[in-house]
C-alpha positions as a Markdown table, in Angstrom:
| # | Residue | x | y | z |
|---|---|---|---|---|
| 1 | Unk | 0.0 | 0.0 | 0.0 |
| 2 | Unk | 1.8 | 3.5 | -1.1 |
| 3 | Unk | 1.5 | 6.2 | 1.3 |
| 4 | Unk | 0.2 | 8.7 | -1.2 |
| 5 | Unk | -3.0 | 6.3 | -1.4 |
| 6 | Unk | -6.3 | 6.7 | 0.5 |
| 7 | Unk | -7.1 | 3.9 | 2.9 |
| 8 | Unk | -8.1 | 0.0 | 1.4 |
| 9 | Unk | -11.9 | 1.5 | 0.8 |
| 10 | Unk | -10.2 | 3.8 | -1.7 |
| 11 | Unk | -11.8 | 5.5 | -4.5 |
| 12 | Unk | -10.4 | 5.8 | -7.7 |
| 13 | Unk | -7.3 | 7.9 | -7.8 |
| 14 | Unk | -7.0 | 11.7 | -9.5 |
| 15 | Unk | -5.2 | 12.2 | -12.5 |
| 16 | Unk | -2.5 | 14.7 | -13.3 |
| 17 | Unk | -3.6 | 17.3 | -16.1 |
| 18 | Unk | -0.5 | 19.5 | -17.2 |
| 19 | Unk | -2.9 | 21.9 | -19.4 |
| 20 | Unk | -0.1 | 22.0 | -22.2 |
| 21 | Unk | -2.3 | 20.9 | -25.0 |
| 22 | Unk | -2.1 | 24.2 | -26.7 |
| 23 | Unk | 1.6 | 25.0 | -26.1 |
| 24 | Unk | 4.8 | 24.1 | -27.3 |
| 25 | Unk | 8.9 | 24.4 | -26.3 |
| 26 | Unk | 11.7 | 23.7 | -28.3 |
| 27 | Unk | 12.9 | 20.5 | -29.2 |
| 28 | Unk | 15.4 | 20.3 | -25.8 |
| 29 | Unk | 12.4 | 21.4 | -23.5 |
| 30 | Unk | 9.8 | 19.2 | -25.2 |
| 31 | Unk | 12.4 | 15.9 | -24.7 |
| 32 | Unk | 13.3 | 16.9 | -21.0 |
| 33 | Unk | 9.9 | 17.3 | -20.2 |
| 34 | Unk | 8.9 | 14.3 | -21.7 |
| 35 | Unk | 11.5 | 12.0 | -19.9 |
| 36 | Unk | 11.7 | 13.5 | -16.4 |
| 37 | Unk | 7.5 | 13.8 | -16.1 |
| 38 | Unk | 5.2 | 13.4 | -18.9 |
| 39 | Unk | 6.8 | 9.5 | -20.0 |
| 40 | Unk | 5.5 | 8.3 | -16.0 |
| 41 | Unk | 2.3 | 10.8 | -15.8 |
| 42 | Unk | -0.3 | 7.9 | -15.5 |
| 43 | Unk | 1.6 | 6.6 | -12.7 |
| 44 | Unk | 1.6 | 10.1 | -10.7 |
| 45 | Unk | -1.1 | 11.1 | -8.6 |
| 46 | Unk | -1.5 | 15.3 | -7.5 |
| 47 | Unk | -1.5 | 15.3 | -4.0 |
| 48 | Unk | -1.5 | 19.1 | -4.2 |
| 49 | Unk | -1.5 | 22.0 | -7.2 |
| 50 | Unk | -2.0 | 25.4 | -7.9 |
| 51 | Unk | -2.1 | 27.3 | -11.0 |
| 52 | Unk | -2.5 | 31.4 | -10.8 |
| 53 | Unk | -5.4 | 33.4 | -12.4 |
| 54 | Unk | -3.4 | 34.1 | -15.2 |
| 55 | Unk | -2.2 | 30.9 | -16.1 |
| 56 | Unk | 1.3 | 31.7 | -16.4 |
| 57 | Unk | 2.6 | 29.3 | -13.7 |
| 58 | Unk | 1.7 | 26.0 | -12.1 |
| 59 | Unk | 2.9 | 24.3 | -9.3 |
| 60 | Unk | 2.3 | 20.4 | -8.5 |
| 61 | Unk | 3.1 | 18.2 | -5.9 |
| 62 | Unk | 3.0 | 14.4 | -7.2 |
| 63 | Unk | 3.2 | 11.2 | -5.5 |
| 64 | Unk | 4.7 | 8.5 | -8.0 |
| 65 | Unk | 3.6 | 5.3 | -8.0 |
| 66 | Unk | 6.6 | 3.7 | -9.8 |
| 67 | Unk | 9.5 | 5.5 | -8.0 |
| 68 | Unk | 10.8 | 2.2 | -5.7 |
| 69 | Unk | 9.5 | -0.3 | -8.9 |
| 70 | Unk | 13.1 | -1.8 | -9.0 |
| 71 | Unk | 14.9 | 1.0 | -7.4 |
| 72 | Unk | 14.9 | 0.6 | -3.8 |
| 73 | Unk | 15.3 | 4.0 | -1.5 |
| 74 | Unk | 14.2 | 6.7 | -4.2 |
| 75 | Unk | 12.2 | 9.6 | -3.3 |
| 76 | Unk | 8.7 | 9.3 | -4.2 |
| 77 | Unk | 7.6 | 12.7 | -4.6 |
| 78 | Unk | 8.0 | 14.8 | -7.6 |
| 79 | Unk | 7.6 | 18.9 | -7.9 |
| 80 | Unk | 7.0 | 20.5 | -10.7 |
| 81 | Unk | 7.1 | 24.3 | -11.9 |
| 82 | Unk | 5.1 | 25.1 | -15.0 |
| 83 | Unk | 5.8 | 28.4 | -16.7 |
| 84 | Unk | 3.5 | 29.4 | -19.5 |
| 85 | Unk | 4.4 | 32.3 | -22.5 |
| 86 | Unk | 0.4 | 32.8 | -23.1 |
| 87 | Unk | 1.4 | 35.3 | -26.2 |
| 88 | Unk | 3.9 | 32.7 | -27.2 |
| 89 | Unk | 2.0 | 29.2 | -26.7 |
| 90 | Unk | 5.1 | 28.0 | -24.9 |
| 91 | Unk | 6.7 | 26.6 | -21.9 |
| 92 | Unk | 9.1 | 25.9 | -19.7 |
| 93 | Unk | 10.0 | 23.8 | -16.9 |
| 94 | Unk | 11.4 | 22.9 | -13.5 |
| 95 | Unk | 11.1 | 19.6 | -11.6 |
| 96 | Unk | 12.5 | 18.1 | -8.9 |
| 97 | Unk | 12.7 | 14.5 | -6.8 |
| 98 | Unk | 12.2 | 14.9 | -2.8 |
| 99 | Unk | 11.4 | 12.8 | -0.1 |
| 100 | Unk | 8.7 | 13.9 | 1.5 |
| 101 | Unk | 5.6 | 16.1 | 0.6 |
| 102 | Unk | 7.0 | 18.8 | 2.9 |
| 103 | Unk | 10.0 | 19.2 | 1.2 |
| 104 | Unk | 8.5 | 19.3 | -2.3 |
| 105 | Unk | 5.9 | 22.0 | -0.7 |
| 106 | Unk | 9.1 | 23.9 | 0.2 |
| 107 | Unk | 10.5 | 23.9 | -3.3 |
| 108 | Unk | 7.3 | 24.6 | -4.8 |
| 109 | Unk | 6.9 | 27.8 | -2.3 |
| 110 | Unk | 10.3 | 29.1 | -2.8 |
| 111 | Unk | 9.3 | 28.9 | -6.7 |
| 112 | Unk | 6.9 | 31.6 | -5.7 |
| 113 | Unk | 3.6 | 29.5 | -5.1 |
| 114 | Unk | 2.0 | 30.7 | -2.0 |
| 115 | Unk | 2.5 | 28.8 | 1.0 |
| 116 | Unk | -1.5 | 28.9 | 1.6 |
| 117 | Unk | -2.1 | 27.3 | -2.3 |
| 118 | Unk | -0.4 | 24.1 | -2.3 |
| 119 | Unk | -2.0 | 22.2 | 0.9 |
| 120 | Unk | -2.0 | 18.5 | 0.2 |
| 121 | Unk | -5.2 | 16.4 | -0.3 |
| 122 | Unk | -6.2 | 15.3 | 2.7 |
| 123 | Unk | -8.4 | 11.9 | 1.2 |
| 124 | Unk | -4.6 | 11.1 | 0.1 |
| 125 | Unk | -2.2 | 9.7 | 2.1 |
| 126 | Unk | -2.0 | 8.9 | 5.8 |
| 127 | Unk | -2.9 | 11.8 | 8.1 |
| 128 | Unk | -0.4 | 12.9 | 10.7 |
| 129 | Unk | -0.9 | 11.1 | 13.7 |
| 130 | Unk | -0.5 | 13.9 | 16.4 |
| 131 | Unk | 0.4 | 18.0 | 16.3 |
| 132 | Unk | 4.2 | 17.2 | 16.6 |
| 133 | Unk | 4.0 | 15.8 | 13.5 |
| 134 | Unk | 2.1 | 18.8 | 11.7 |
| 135 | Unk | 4.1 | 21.5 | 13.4 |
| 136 | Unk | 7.4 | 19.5 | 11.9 |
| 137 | Unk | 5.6 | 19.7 | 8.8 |
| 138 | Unk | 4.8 | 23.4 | 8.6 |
| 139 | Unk | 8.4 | 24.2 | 9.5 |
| 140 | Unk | 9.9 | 22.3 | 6.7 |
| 141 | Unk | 7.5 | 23.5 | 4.5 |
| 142 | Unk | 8.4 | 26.8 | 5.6 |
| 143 | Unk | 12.0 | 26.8 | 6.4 |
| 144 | Unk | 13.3 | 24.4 | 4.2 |
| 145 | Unk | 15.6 | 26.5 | 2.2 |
| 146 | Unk | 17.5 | 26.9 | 5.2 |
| 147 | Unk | 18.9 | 23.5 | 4.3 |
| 148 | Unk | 21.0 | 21.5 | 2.4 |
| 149 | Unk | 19.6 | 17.7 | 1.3 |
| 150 | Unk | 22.2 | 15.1 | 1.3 |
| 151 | Unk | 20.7 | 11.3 | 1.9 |
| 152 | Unk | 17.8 | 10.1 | 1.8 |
| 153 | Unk | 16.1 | 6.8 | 1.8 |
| 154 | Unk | 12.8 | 5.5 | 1.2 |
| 155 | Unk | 11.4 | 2.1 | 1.8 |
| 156 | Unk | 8.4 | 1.1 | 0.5 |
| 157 | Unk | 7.7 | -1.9 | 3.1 |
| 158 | Unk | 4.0 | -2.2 | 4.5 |
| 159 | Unk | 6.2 | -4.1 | 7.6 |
| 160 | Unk | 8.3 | -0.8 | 8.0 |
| 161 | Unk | 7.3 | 1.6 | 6.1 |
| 162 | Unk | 9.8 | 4.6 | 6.5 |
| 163 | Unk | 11.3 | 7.4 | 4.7 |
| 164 | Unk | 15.2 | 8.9 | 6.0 |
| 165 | Unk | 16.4 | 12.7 | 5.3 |
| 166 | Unk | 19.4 | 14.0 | 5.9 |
| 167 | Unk | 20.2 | 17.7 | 6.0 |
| 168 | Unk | 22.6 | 20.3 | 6.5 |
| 169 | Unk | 21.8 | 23.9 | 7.9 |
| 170 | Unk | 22.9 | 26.3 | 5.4 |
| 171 | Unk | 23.7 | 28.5 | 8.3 |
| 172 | Unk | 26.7 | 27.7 | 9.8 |
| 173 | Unk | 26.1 | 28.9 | 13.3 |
| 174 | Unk | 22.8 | 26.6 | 13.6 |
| 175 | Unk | 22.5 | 24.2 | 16.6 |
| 176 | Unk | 22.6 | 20.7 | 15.4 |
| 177 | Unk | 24.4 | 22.0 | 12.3 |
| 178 | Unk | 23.3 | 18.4 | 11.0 |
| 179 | Unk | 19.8 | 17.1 | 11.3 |
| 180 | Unk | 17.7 | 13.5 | 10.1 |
| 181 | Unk | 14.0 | 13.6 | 9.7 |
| 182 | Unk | 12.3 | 9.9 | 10.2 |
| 183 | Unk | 8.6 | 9.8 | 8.4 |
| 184 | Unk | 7.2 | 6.6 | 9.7 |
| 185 | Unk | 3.6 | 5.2 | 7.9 |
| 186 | Unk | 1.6 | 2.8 | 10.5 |
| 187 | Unk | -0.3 | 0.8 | 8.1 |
| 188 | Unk | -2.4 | -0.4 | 10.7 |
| 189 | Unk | -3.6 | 2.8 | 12.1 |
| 190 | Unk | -3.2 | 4.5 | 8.7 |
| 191 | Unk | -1.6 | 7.2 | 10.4 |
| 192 | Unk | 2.1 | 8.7 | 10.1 |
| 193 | Unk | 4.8 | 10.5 | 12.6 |
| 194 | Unk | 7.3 | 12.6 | 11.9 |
| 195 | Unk | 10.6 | 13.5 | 13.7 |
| 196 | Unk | 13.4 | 14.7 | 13.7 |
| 197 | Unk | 16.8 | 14.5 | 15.5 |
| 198 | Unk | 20.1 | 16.6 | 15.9 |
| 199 | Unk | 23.9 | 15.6 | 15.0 |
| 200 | Unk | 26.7 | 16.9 | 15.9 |
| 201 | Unk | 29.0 | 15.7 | 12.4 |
| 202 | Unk | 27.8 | 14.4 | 9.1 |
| 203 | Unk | 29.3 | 10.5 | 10.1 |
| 204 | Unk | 26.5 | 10.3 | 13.1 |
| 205 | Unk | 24.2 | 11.2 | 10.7 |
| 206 | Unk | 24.5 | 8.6 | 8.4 |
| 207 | Unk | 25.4 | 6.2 | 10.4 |
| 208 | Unk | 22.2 | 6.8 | 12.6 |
| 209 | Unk | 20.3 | 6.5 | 8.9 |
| 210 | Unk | 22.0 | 2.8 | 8.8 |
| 211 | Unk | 21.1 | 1.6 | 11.6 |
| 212 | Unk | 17.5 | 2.7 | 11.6 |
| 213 | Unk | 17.7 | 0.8 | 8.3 |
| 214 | Unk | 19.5 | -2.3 | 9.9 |
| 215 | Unk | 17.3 | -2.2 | 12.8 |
| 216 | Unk | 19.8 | -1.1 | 15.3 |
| 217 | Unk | 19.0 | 2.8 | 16.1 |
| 218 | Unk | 18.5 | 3.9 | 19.0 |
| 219 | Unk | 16.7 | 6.9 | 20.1 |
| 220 | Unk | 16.8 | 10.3 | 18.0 |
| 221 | Unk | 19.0 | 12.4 | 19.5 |
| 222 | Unk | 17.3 | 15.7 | 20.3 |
| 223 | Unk | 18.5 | 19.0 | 18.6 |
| 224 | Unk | 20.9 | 20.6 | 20.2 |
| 225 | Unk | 19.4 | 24.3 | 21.3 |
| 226 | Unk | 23.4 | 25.4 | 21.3 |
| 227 | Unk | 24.6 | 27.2 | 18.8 |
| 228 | Unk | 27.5 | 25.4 | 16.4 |
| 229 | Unk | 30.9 | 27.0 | 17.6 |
| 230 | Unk | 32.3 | 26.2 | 14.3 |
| 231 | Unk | 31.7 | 26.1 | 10.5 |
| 232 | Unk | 30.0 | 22.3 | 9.5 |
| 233 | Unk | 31.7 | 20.1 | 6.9 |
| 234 | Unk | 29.8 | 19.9 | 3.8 |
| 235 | Unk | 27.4 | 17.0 | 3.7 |
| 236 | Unk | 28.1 | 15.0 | 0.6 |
| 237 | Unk | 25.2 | 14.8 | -2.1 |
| 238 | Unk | 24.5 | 11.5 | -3.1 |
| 239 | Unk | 23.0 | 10.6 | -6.8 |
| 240 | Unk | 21.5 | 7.7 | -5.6 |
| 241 | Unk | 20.3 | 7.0 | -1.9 |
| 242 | Unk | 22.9 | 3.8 | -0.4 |
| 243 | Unk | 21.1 | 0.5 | 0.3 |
| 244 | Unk | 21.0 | -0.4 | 3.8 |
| 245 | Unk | 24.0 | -1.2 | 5.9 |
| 246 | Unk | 26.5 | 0.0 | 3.1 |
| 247 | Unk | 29.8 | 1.0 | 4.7 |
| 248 | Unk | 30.8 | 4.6 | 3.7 |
């Protein structure tokens, strides 16, 4: 069961509708657009858009369906920016991959949707289990250009459903310069938590990440309400998230 999907007595789900039937882009646009979204667009279901009352941009937070099919630990959510020439008939493009619908809210808002437009669906998805949960939410929403994504891993397992973020604060004098946020989906209760922790160096985060992974984390550690006494090594970017367990 995905977590973008209502509970089992689910209705049928929506259907993603780009409105480009009577625009065009050149021949690089057209291509990139089709491979990065358009090629998978039966498979990806709106949790949240907005287009403004001119129609010049759109903003789109998808759930897709296919993103683990083979790839274990890839994000699931997809953001997309629609601009729209109206005099023109063309259009341009940006998308990006994230972890969780927070985070692709965040990109969407710092895109210049408004932070009020691009709620997510609440017949979709698990809803958060209590207010710690939402509050986390809001703030990443929010704040989230106030840090850098390194890791993350996803796993799509009704048995331990979980999804693994780690971040960097772009500020350099932020407590817990290093941070992981755990979503965790109770299939049972249909419900999910999210939370977040506070390290110290980038290895603790990762190796935290394993082990939650592995099965042997312990607590999160909380964040640190100290400011960092010294600039944070970068946290490496990662192409593809690591399997579970892999040694760095």
């Amino acid at each position: 069961m995905s977590p973008a999907e209502p509970a089992p007595t689910r209705k049928s789900l929506p259907e993603v509708d780009f409105e480009l039937a009577e625009f065009d882009a050149d021949e690089k646009v057209s291509l990139e657009f089709f491979s990065q979204v358009e090629v998978s667009s039966d498979m990806l279901v709106p949790l949240a858009e907005h287009h403004t009352a001119s129609g010049v941009h759109s903003y789109y937070v998808l759930f897709d369906r296919t993103a683990t099919y083979g790839h274990p630990g890839m994000p699931q959510y997809v953001a997309v920016h629609l601009q729209r020439d109206q005099d023109k008939r063309t259009f341009d493009f940006e998308r990006a991959l994230l972890p969780l619908p927070a985070m692709a809210q965040s990109w969407l808002i710092h895109r210049g949707c408004p932070p009020d437009a691009i709620g997510l669906n609440p017949e979709l998805g698990p809803p958060p289990a209590d207010e710690a949960t939402s509050a986390l939410e809001r703030r990443l929403a929010g704040d989230g250009d106030h840090y850098a994504m390194g890791y993350s891993y996803t796993r799509d397992d009704p048995d331990d459903m979980v999804t693994l973020v780690a971040l960097r604060a772009l500020d350099e004098q932020a407590p817990s310069p290093f941070r992981v946020v755990v979503e965790e989906v109770d299939t049972d209760a249909w419900t999910h938590t999210l939370r977040e922790g506070g390290f110290a160096t980038v290895e603790d985060a990762l190796k935290w990440c394993d082990d939650r992974l592995t099965g042997e984390a312990g607590p999160l550690p909380p964040v640190s309400l100290a400011a960092a006494s010294t600039r944070p090594a970068a946290l490496p970017k990662a192409s593809a998230p690591r399997p579970p367990g892999r040694s760095r």
